[in-house]
C-alpha positions as CSV (number, residue, x, y, z in Angstrom):
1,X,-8.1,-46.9,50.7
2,X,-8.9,-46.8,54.0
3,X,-8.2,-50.4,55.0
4,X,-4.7,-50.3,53.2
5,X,-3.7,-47.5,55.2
6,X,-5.0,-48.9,58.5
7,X,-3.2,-52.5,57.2
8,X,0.2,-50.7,56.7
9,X,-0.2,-49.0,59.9
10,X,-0.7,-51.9,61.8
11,X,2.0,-53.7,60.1
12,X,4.3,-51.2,60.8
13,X,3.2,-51.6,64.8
14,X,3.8,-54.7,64.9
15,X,7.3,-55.5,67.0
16,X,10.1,-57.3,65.6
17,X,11.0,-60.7,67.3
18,X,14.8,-60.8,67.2
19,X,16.3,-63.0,69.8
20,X,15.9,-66.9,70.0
21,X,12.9,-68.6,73.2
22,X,14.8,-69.7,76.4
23,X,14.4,-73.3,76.5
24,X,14.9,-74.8,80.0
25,X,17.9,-77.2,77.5
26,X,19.3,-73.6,77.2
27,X,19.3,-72.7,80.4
28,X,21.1,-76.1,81.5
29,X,24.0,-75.5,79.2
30,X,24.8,-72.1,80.1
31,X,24.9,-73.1,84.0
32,X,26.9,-76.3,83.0
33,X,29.6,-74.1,81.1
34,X,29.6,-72.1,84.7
35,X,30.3,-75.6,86.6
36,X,32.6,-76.9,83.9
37,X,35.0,-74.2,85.4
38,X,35.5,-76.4,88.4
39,X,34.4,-80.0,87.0
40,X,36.1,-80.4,83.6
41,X,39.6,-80.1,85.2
42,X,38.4,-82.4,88.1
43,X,37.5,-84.6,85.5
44,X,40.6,-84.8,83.4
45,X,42.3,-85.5,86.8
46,X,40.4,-88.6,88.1
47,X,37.7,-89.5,85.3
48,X,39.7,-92.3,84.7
49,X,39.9,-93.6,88.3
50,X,36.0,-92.5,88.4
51,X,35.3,-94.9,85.5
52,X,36.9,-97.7,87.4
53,X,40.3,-97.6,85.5
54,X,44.0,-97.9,86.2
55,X,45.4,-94.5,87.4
56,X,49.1,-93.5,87.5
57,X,51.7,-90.4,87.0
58,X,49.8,-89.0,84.0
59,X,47.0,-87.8,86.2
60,X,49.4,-86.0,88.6
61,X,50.9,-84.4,85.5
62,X,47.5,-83.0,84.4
63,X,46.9,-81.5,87.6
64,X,49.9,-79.0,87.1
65,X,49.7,-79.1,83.1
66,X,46.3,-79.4,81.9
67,X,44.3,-78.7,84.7
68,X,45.2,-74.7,85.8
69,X,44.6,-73.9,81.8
70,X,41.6,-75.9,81.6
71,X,40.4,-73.6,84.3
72,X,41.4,-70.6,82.7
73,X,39.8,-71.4,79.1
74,X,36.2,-72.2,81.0
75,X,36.4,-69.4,83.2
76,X,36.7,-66.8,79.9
77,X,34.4,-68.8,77.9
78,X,31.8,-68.6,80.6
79,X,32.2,-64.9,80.9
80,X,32.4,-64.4,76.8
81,X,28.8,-66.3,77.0
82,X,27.7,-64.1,79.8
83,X,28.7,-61.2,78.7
84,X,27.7,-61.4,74.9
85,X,24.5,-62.8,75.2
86,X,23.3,-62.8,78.6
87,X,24.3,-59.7,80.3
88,X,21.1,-57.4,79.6
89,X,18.5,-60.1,79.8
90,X,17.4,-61.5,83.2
91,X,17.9,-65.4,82.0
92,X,20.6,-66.8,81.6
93,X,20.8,-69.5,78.8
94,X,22.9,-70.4,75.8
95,X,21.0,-69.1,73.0
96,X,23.3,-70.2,70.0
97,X,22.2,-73.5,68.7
98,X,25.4,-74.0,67.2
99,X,27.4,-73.3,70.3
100,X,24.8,-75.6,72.1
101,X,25.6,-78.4,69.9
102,X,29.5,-77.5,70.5
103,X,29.0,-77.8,74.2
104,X,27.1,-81.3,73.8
105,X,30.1,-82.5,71.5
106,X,33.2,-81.5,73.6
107,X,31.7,-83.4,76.8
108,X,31.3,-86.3,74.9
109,X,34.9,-86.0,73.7
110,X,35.6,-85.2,76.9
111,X,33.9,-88.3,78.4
112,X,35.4,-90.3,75.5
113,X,39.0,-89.1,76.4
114,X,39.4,-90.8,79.6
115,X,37.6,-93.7,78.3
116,X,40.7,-94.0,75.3
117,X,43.4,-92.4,77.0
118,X,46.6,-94.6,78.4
119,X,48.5,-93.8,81.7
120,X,51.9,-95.1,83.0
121,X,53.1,-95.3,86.4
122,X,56.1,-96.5,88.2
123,X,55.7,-100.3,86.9
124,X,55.1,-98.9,83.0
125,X,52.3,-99.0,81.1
126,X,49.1,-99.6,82.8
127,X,46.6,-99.1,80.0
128,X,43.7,-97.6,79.4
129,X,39.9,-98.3,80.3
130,X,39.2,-99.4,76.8
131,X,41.5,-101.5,76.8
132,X,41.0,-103.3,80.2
133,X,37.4,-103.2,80.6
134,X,36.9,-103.3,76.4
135,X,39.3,-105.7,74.9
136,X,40.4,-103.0,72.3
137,X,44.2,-103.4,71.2
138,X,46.8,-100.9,72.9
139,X,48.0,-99.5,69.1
140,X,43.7,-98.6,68.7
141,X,43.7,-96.7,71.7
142,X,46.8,-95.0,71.3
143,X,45.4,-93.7,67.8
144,X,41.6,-92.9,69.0
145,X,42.7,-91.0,72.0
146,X,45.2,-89.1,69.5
147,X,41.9,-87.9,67.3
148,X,40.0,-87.5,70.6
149,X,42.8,-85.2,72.3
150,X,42.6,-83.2,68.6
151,X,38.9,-83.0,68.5
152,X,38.3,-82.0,71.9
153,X,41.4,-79.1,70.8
154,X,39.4,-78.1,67.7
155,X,36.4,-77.8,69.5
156,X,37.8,-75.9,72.6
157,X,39.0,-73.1,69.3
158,X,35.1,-73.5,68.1
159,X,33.1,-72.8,71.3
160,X,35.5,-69.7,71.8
161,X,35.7,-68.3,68.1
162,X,31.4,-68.5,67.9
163,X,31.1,-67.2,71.4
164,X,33.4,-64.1,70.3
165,X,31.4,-63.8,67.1
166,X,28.2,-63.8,68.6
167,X,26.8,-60.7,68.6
168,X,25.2,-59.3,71.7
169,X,21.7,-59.2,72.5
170,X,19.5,-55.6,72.8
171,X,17.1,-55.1,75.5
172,X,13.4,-56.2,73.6
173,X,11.5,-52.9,74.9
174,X,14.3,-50.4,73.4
175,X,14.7,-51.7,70.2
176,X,10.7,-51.7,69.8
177,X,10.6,-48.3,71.3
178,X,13.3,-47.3,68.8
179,X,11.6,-49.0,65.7
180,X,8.7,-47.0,65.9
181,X,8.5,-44.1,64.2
182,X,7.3,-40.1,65.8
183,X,4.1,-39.9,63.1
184,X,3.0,-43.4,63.8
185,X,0.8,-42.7,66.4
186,X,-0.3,-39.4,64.3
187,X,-1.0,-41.9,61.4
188,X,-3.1,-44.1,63.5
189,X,-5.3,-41.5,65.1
190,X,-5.9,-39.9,61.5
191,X,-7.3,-43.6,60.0
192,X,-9.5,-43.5,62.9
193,X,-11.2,-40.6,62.2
C-alpha cells in the first residue's frame, strides 16, 4: 500500500515536458528569418545578376514593387515568430517543425525563382538563366517560373497563417510551480513516516 502511494506521489512530482529541444538547426532559422528582412528583397533585386544572368528593367521594377512589401511581410513574420514563441525564453529558435520545413521550402523557391524567371530590357527579351546557361526552351520557363511565383505566394500565406496559430510558449518553472498541487508536499512527508 505503501509503495502505491509513494509511486503516485512521485508520479505526480514529476514535471511536465511541454515545449520542443533547441537545436542549433533551430536556432539558424529563426536568425535567418531576422536577416531575410534585408536579404530576400536584395535577392529578388540582383539574384539574377548574382547567378551570372542577363539583368534588365524587371529588376528596377522590383525594387519599387516587390521589394518594400517583401520587407514588410519578413519584418511581421519575424516579429510573429518572436513574439509567439520566443519572447519569454532566453533562446531564440524556430521551434515549429512544420514552420521550419516552410522556411527551407520558400528559399529554395526563392532560389529557384531567379534561376526560372525572364527579364526584358530596352532591346526585348533577354531570357532567363535557365534558359542561357541551361538550354531549357523560353515557353518552359515562362510556365515553371509561373508555378514558382505561385508557390513561393502560397507558402509566404503558410509561414504566416502557422506562425499566427502557434500558440505561445509558458515559462518552464511556472507552469511546474503551478502543476503542483498545496497537499503534495503534505502527501510526501506522510509516506515517509
Amino acid at each position: 500500500m505503501e509503495q502505491t502511494m509513494n509511486r503516485r506521489v512521485d508520479e505526480r512530482m514529476m514535471p511536465t515536458i511541454t515545449t520542443t529541444s533547441v537545436t542549433p538547426c533551430s536556432k539558424l532559422l529563426f536568425w535567418l528569418l531576422l536577416a531575410d528582412i534585408v536579404l530576400l528583397p536584395l535577392w529578388m533585386f540582383d539574384g539574377r545578376g548574382i547567378l551570372g544572368g542577363p539583368g534588365g528593367w524587371g529588376a528596377i521594377l522590383m525594387m519599387f514593387t516587390i521589394c518594400p512589401l517583401l520587407l514588410v511581410y519578413h519584418a511581421i513574420l519575424w516579429f510573429v515568430v518572436w513574439e509567439r514563441q520566443n519572447r519569454r525564453r532566453s533562446q531564440c529558435c524556430v521551434s515549429n517543425e512544420r514552420l521550419s520545413s516552410y522556411v527551407v521550402q520558400y528559399h529554395a523557391m526563392q532560389f529557384l525563382v531567379q534561376v526560372f524567371m525572364d527579364d526584358g530590357g530596352d532591346q526585348g527579351n533577354m531570357g532567363s538563366i535557365a534558359e542561357k546557361q541551361f538550354g531549357f526552351g523560353k515557353a518552359l520557363c515562362g510556365a515553371v517560373e509561373s508555378v514558382l511565383f505561385l508557390v513561393v505566394m502560397i507558402l509566404m500565406v503558410t509561414m504566416m497563417v502557422v506562425a499566427c496559430k502557434e500558440r505561445p510558449l509558458q515559462n518552464q518553472d511556472k507552469e511546474d510551480h503551478d502543476s503542483k498541487r498545496p497537499g503534495d508536499q503534505l502527501e510526501v512527508y506522510e509516506s515517509r513516516t
